[in-house]
N, C-alpha and C positions, 0 to 999 in steps of 0.2 A: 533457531534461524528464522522463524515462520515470524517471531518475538519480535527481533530486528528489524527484518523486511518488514513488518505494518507499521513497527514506529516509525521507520525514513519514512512510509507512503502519509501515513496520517498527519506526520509534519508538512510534508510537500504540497496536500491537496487542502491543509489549513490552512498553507499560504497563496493558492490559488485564489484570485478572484472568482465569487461564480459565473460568469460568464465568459472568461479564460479557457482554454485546452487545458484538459488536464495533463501531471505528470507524466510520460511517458515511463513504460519498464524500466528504460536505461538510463532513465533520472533517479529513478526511486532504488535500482539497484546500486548507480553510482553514490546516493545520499544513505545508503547501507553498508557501502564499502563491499562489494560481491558485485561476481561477473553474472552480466546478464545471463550468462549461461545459469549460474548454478542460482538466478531468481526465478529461472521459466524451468527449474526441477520443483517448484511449490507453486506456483504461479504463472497462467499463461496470458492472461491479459491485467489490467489495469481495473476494468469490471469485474476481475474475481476477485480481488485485491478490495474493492470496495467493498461485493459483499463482504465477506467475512469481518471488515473496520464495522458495517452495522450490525452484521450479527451478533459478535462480541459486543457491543454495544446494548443490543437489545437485552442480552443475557445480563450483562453485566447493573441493568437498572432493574431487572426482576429481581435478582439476587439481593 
């Protein structure tokens, strides 16, 4: 699930301009198809949501 949810966010806030707002939870849960209920059971904001796109991230260029 966790898998899903950061691919919709990582598409959604790719397709943000930076200086745009970003996705909200109930975008990112709606572009995952899951109620926002069962996105804020892994996820309470949009900020945690980003950590972990850079943490895996950061992991994934050491590796």
């Amino acid at each position: 699930m966790r898998t899903r949810i950061l691919a919709a966010a990582r598409d959604l806030l790719g397709a943000c301009a930076p200086a745009s707002d970003p996705p909200t939870l109930d975008e990112i849960a709606a572009t995952a198809g899951i109620t926002s209920r069962k996105l804020r059971a892994y996820y309470t904001s949009v900020e945690a949501i980003k950590r972990e796109l850079a943490s895996r991230s950061d992991h994934e260029e050491r590796s």
